[in-house]
BAZAVEX-704310 format. One record per residue (C-alpha): x, y, z; residue in three letters. Coordinates in steps of 0.1 Angstrom, whole numbers, plus 5000, padded with zeros to 4 digits. Each point is the difference from the previous one (the first is absolute). Example, Ala and Ser with C-alpha at 12.3 -4.5 7.8 and 13.67 -1.06 7.14 Angstrom:
2
512349555078ALA;501450344993SER;
END
This chain:
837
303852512077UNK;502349975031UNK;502350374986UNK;499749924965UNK;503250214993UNK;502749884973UNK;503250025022UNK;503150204987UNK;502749815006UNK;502850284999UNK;503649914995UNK;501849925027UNK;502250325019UNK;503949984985UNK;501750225021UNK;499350065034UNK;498650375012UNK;501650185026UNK;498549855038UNK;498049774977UNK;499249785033UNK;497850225016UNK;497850084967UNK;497549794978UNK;501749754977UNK;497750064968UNK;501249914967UNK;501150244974UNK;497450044974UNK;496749965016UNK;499350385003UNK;500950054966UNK;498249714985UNK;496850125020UNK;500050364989UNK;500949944959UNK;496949795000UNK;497450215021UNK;501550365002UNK;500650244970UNK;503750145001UNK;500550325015UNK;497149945027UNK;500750105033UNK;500249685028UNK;500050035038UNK;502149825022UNK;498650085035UNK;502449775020UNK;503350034981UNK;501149665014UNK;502149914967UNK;501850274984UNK;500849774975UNK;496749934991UNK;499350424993UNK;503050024978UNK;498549714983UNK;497550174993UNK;501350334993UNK;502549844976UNK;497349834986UNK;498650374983UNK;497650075034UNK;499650315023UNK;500149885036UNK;499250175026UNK;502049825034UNK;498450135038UNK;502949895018UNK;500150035040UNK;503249835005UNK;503150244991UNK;502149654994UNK;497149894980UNK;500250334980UNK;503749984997UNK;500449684987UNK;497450134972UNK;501750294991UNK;503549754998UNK;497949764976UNK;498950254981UNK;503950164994UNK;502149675008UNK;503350155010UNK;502849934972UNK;502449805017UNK;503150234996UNK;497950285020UNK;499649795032UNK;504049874995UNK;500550405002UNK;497750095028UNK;501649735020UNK;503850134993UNK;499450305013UNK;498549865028UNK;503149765001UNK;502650344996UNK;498250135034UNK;501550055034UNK;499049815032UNK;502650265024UNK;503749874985UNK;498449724983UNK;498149944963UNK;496549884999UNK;500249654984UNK;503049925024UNK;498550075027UNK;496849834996UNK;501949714986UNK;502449975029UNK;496749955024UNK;499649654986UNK;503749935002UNK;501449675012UNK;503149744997UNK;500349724976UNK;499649685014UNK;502849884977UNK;502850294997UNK;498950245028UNK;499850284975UNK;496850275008UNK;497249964974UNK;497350165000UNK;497049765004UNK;497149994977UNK;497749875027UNK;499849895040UNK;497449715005UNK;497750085035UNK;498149775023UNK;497050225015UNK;500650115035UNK;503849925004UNK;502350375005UNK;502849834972UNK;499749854964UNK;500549634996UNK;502050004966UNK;501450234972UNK;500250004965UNK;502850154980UNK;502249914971UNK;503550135007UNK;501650164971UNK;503549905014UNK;499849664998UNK;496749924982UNK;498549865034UNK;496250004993UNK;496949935021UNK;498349935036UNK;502449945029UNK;499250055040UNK;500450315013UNK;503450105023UNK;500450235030UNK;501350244975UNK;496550064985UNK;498950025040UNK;501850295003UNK;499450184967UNK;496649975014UNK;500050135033UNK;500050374986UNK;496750004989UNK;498449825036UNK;497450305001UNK;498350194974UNK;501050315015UNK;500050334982UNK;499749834965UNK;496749845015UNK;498650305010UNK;500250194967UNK;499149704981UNK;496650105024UNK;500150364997UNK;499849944958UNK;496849845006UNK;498550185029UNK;500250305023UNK;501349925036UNK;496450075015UNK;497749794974UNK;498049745011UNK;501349774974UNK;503349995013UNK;499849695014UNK;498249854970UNK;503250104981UNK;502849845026UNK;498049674999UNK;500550024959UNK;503550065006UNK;500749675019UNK;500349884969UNK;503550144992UNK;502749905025UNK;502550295008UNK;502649984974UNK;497750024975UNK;498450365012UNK;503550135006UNK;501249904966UNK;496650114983UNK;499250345023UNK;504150104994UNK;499249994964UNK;496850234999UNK;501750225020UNK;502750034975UNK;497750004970UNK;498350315015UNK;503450205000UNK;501049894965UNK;499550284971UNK;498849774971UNK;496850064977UNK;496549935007UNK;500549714976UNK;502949885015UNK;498450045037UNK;497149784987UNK;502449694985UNK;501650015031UNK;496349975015UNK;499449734980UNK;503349805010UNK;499150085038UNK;496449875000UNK;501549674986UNK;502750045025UNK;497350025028UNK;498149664992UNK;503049814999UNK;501350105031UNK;497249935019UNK;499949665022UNK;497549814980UNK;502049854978UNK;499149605007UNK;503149765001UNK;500049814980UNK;498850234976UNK;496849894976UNK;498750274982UNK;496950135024UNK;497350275001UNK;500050195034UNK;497150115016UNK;500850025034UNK;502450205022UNK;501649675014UNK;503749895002UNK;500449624989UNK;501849795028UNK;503249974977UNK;500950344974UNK;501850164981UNK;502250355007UNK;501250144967UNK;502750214991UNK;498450324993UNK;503050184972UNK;499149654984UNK;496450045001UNK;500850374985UNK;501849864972UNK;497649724992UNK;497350234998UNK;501550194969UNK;499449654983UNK;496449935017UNK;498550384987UNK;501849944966UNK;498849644997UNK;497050104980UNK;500950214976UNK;500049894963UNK;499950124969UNK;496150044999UNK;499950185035UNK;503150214997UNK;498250334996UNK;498650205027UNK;496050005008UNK;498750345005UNK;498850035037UNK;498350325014UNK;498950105033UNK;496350115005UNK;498850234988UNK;502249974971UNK;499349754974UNK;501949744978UNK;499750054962UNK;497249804979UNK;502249754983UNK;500249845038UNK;501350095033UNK;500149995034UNK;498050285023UNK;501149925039UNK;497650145027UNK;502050015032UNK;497449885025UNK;496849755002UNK;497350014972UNK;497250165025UNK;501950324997UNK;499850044964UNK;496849864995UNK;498450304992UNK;502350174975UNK;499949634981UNK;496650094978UNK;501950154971UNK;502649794993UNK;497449774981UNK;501549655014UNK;499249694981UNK;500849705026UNK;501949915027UNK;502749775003UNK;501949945030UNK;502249715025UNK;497949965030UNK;502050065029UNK;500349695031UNK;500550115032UNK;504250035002UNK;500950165038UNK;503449964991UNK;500550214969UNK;497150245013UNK;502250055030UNK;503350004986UNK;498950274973UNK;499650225025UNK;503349965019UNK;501249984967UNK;498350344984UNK;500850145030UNK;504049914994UNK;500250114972UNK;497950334995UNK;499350125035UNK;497149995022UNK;497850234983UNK;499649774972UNK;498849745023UNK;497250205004UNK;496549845001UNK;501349634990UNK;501249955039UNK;497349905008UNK;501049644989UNK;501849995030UNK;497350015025UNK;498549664986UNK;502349695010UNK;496949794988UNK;498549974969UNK;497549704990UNK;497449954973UNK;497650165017UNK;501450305002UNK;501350014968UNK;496949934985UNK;498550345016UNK;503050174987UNK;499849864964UNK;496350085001UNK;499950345006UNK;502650074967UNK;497349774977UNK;497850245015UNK;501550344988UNK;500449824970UNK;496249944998UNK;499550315008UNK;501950214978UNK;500249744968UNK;496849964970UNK;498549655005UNK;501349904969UNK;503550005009UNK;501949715005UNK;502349905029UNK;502949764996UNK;501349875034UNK;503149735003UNK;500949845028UNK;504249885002UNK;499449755030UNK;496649864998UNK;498849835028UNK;496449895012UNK;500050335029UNK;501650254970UNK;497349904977UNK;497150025024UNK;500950335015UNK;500450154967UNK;496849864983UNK;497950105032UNK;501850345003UNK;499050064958UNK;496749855008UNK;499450205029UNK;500950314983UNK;497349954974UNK;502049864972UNK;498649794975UNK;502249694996UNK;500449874964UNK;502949775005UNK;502849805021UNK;502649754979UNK;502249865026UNK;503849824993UNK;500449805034UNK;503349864989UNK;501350304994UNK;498050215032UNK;498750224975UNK;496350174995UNK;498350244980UNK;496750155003UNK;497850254977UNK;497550225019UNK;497750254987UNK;499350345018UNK;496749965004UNK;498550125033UNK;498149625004UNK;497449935029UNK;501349995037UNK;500849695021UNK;497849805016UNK;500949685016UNK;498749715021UNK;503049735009UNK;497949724994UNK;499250094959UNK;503250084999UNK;501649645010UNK;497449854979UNK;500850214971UNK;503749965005UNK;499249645000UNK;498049944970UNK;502250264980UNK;503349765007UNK;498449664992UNK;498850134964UNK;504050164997UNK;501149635010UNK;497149824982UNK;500750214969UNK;504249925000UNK;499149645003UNK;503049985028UNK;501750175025UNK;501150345006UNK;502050185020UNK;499050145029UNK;500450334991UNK;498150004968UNK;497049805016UNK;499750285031UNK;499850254972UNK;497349854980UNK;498249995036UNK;501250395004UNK;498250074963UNK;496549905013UNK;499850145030UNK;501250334989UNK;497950014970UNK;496749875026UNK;501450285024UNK;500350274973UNK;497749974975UNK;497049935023UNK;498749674980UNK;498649875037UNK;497450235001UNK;499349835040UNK;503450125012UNK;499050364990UNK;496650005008UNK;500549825036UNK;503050165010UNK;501349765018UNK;503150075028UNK;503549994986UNK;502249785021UNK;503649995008UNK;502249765014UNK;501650075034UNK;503349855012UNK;498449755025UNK;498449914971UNK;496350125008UNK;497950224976UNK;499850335006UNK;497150254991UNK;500750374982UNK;497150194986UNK;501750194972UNK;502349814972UNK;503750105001UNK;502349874972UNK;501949835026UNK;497149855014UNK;498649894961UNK;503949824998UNK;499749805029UNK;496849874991UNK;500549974965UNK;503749835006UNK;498549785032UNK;496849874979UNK;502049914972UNK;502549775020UNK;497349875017UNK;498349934967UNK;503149794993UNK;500049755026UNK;499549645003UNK;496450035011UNK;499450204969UNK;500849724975UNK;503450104997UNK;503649794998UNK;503250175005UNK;502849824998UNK;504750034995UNK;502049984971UNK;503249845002UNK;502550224989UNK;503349874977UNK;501650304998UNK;502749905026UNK;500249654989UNK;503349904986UNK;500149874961UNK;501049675007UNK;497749935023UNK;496650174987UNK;498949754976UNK;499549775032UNK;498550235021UNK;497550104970UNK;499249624996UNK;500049905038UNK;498550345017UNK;498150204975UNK;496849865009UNK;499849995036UNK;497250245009UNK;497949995028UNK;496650094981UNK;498350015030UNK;501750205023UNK;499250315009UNK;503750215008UNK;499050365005UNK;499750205030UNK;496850185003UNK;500950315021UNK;500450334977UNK;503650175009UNK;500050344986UNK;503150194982UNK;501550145029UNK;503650185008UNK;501349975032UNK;500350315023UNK;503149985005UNK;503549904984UNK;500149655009UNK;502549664989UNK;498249814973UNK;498349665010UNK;502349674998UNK;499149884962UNK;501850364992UNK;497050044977UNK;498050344993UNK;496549875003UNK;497050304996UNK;497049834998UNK;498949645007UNK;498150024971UNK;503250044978UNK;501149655019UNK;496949864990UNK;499850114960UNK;503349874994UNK;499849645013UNK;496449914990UNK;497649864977UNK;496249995006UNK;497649734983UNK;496849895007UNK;498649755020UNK;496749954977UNK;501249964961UNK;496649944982UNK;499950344982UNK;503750024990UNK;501250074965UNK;501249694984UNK;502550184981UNK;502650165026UNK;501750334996UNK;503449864993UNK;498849754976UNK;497950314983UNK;503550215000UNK;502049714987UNK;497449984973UNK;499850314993UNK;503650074996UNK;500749714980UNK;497450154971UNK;501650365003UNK;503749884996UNK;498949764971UNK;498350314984UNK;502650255006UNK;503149904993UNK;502950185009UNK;498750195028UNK;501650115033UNK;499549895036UNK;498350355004UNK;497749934972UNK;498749725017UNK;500050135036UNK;498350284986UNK;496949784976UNK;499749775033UNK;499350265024UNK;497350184977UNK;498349634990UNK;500049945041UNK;499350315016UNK;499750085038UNK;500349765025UNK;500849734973UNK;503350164995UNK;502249744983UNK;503749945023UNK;502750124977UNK;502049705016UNK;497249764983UNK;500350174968UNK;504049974999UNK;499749595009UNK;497350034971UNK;502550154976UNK;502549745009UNK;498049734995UNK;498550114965UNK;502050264988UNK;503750054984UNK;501750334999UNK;500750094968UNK;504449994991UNK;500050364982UNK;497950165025UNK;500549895034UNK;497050155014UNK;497049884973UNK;498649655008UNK;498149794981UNK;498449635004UNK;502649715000UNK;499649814962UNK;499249705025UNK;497650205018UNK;497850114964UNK;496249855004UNK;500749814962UNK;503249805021UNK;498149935029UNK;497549874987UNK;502149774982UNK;501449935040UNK;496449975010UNK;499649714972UNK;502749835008UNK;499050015035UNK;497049784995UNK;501749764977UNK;503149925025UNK;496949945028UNK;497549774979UNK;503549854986UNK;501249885038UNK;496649945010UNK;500049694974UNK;503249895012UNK;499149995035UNK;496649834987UNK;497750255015UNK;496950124983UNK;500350424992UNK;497050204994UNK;500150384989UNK;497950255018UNK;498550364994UNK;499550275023UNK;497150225001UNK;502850254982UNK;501049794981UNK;503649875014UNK;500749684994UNK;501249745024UNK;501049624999UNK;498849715027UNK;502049665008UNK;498149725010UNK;500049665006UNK;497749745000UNK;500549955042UNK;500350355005UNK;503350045011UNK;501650204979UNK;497650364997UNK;502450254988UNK;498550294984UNK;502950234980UNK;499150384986UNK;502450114973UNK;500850375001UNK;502250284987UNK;499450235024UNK;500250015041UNK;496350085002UNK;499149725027UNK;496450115015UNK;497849844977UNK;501749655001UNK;500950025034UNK;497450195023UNK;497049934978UNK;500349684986UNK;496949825006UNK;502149674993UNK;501949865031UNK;502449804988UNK;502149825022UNK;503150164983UNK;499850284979UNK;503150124975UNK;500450364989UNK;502049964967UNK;501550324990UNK;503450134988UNK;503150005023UNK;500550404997UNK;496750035019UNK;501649925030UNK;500350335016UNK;496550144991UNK;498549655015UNK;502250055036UNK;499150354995UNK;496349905003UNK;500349705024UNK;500950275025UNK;497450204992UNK;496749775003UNK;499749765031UNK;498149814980UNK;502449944972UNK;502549935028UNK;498249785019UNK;498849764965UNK;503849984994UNK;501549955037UNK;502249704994UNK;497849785034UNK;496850244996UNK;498650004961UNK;500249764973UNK;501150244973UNK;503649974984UNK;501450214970UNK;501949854971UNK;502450174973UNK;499349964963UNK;503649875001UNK;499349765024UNK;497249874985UNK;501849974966UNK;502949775015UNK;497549765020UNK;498149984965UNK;503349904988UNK;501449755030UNK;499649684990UNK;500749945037UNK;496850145012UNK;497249765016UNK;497750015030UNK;502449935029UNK;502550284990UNK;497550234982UNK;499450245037UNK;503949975007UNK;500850084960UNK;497550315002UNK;502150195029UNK;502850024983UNK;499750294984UNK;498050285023UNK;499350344998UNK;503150225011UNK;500050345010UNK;502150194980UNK;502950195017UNK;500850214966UNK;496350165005UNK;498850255023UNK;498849955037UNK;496449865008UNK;498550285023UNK;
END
């Protein structure tokens, strides 16, 4: 139930690839993992998208036969470049003889290096500066930066008239405009002016320097290997001297064509020379040797290759049926305007026009939203369908998950006619991954109102069944799963008989009848009923987390103890109106914040929790508690295992959308485990930590309790829960003192806290001091765990074994200083440990 799926976690990506910001971020190891375990060796595997090269030479190195339809020629060359990662010594010589080159009197890299030229601030000397820092919209840079090698001056400093003037000779585009044009289009095609809006995002120094160089490269009598390492150098060359390069600079993903208020203009011989690093970054000794690629027709050899079709997958489908494929494993593409665009000014840079060809067309679209991408997704699952045996199975993982990217492609699979076996979601980490079967299933039917309902009821048994919140993005998704299975598989026999209208939302927010069901049309509905599903009226909470990240050490112990709890429960803080994925039609400044926002629904998955308002089916045993649990068996059973290990055992015990967060399992491992001093990377439980120990810690616990109960002459009485955990009560014959105290060893809270039938009038959580992070960690997790331990709101308190140990052992302790003696030692978060959320 809700994509029963073990998740692969992957290992995370060591070296960056080559323009790595404009494709999915999937982790190494997923594609691999997948195929060993459900494809024989030697099978061929089709990637229709070929959105991560990396993933195919995964694949391929892996012992597979892929087969790659690849529109994009930058998509296709960045394959190829992963498949034969250039040796490092090969690019250094492609670039000297690039270097040794003539611009009239004048060699290349001088040249090119002398356009960035300015004066040190310090001895006056010309250095050639790394970088010149823009504001958007002014004619002249704001600041340099340099590092002169005369006097060792280094870093930003205000521009000067000098670097005024150095400017002024690149005012216009002029010539070195119009043949960065002519490289993409002929004078006379429509798309012309497509193609000058994509070039507003390069400012004129940046096309003279970059046109001045393919101009040269095209007159230089070097190999064909040589000619495509100097490709390779140039393509990384192009990115970086673009204009959306954000100052400051945090590592972003671009998706749109738009210049931030304040960038960056780099130096582009720099940029040349760090690229030999950037393509070489990746090679090691296991990925040294070459992959064999081949163009179709031609085909790879059977111990695993690569087979490239130049072009989209409908034109090939019919010369697929005797290549005998056994699944399908592929990144799903987002909707990216900026690299779609920018491959084809940059294809077009670097091979000519003619190789442009069909994949222009990018240009005429300056808007792309899920709707649209939804129809385009669709109608590749449905070649798939179409040309695939039922049997086969397709894997599908999603880089940048979001509640839009997950709809559009589980409607556009759905829609299709594939047969949905699976979805295991990583919110923390924005991944997804989802198993479909080729079969040609029933077509969709849909009536808005079953489909709110279903969404509805699907996400209160997700919630009900975690025993606490979620995020936002998992609990749209288990509302996804329903309706798509309701819409697919026709279980409401009364949609299909009745045929009831499909509806769409307009933008003045009225409904809007069509006849016939469009995959664009099936998104909105499906995407609009299940956020309408999720609403307050529905029986739904949502509500913020507090975020530590940027809190400084000192300090975030007190805001932990002072702020973690202060949640409006109530409060419903999400706006309603659905704002597609759009790109703007034009190159346009950024908004104020400076930050790339592509959907609202992105905003909302990443700063939300949602919890129900009704909790009388909820599992008393919460998620985290179960992981905790759970882990704490496995690493007392296996010792000496890895982080991996774990990560690994979690996922497959908590498949789908229960999806443990790798940050909960590293606090976990803090808390209970103890990396072993020969092998740095193999844990095992903490000797304190072994169930014989604390259970000694447990004993003790109830000894120190009923022994300061006596002293403080109160009468103690030991209780049992229906599972059998034990408690002790305080009481007094006037019934003034009515403390109840719950010894634990681990941070499971939910069963003392949230369904206590006792309401005592304080209640202790007793439990070891190294707990401290997994407890915070679940505080902000569960309103109602933070609202029961909200210093002026609940009457729960936690106490350390420690603590408890030295008040058994104060002869100081009485009545009047027993609530003052008991703060004195509180739970701390733990700076050495890893961040919350």
């Amino acid at each position: 139930m809700f994509g029963a799926l073990p998740y692969i976690p992957g290992n995370a990506i060591k070296n960056p690839e080559p323009l790595s910001r404009y494709l999915p971020p999937i982790p190494d190891g997923v594609i691999s993992s997948w195929l060993n375990k459900n494809v024989p060796q030697g099978s061929w595997v089709l990637d229709p998208f070929c959105a991560s090269p990396r993933i195919a030479v995964e694949a391929a190195r892996a012992g597979y036969r892929l087969l790659v339809t690849a529109n994009n020629p930058i998509a296709r060359f960045l394959l190829e470049m992963a498949a034969d990662p250039p040796k490092s010594d090969d690019l250094k010589s492609a670039l000297a003889e690039l270097s040794a080159s003539y611009k009239a009197d004048e060699r290349m890299e001088p040249h090119i290096r002398s356009l960035y030229n300015t004066r040190c601030a310090r001895c006056g000397q010309i250095v050639s500066a790394d970088a010149f820092l823009w504001e958007h919209g002014n004619p002249l840079p704001y600041a340099r930066i340099y590092t002169c090698p005369s006097c060792g001056d280094t870093g930003e400093h205000p521009c000067t008239p000098f670097d005024a003037e150095r400017l002024s000779q690149f005012s216009s585009g002029g010539l070195h405009k119009a043949r960065a044009l002519e490289r993409v289009v002929a004078s006379n095609d429509q798309d012309r002016i497509h193609v000058e809006q994509a070039l507003s995002v390069y400012i004129p120094r940046a096309l003279y320097a970059l046109i001045t160089i393919i101009n040269k490269i095209e007159s230089l009598h070097i190999s064909p290997i040589g000619q495509k390492h100097l490709a390779a150098l140039l393509l990384y060359a192009f990115d970086q001297a673009n204009a959306m390069w954000r100052v400051p600079g945090p590592r972003e993903r671009r998706r749109q064509l738009t210049i931030p208020r304040h960038f960056r203009e780099n130096n582009i011989w720099l940029a040349l020379e760090q690229g030999i690093d950037l393509w070489n970054s990746g090679v090691t000794l296991e990925n040294n040797s070459a992959i064999p690629i081949a163009i179709w027709p031609d085909l790879p050899p059977e111990r695993g290759g690569i087979c490239v079709f130049e072009g989209r997958l409908i034109s090939i489908a019919d010369s697929l049926s005797g290549l005998d494929i056994k699944s399908v494993c592929t990144a799903i593409p987002r909707p990216n305007q900026a690299f779609w665009t920018l491959s084809a000014l940059w294809a077009g840079w670097l091979w000519g026009r003619e190789v442009v060809g069909s994949f222009k067309n990018v240009l005429h679209r300056q808007r792309y939203d899920w709707g649209w991408h939804t129809t385009a997704l669709s109608s590749v699952f449905k070649q798939l369908v179409n040309i695939l045996d039922p049997s086969i199975s397709i894997l599908g993982l999603i880089g940048e998950a979001e509640p839009g990217f997950i709809a559009a492609v589980l409607v556009a699979a759905g829609f299709a006619g594939c047969d949905l076996q699976g979805l295991a979601i990583r919110p923390e980490e924005d991944q997804a991954q989802i198993v479909w079967k080729c079969k040609n299933s029933s077509g969709t039917t849909l009536s808005i109102e079953s489909l709110v309902e279903s969404g509805v009821q699907s996400a209160k048994r997700y919630l009900e069944s975690r025993g606490e919140p979620a995020t936002y993005l998992n609990t749209i998704s288990a509302a996804f799963l329903n309706i798509i299975q309701i819409s697919t598989s026709g279980q409401d026999q009364r949609l299909v008989e009745n045929k009831p209208r499909l509806e769409r939302y307009s933008r003045t927010g009225e409904t809007v009848e069509q006849n016939e069901p469009t995959p664009s049309l099936v998104y909105s509905n499906v995407y609009n009923s299940a956020r309408e599903a999720l609403s307050y009226r529905s029986g739904f909470l949502r509500f913020n987390l507090q975020d530590l990240s940027n809190v400084e050490p000192s300090t975030k112990n007190q805001v932990v103890q002072d702020t973690l709890f202060s949640l409006d429960l109530g409060k419903i803080n999400i706006d309603e109106d659905d704002i597609d994925n759009t790109n703007p039609p034009t190159i346009d400044n950024e908004p104020p914040d400076e930050k790339e926002r592509p959907t609202r629904s992105s905003d909302i998955s990443e700063s939300l929790l949602l919890w129900l308002r009704e909790t009388d089916c909820v599992n008393h045993v919460s998620i985290t508690d179960s992981y905790e649990l759970t882990f704490v068996n496995y690493l007392a059973t296996h010792p000496d295992c890895t982080e991996e290990d774990i990560n690994l055992i979690m996922c497959e015990r908590f498949p789908g959308l229960y999806t443990p967060d790798p940050e909960f399992i590293r606090i976990c491992l803090e808390s209970y485990g103890e990396k072993d001093s020969k092998v740095g990377n193999h844990w095992h439980i903490r000797p304190e930590d072994t169930p014989s120990e604390r259970q000694l810690d447990l004993e003790r616990a109830f000894q120190y309790i009923f022994q300061i109960g006596e002293r403080l002459g109160v009468i103690s009485h030991e209780h049992k829960s229906e599972r059998n955990m034990a408690s002790v009560s305080w009481m007094d014959n006037n019934a003034e003192l009515d403390f109840w105290f719950f010894p634990t060893t681990t941070a499971t809270l939910g069963e003392f806290v949230v369904f206590n039938e006792q309401s005592p009038r304080k209640g202790f959580i007793v439990l070891p001091g190294s707990r401290a992070n997994l407890v915070i960690y679940k505080l902000r997790r569960d309103p109602r765990l933070s609202k029961a331990f909200h210093p002026s709101q609940g009457n729960w308190h936690f106490l350390k074994f420690r603590h408890l140990r030295s008040l058994a052992e104060n002869p100081l302790l009485n009545r009047e200083n027993m609530d003052q003696l008991l703060r004195l030692d509180p739970l701390t978060y733990s700076t050495s440990q890893l961040r919350l959320i």
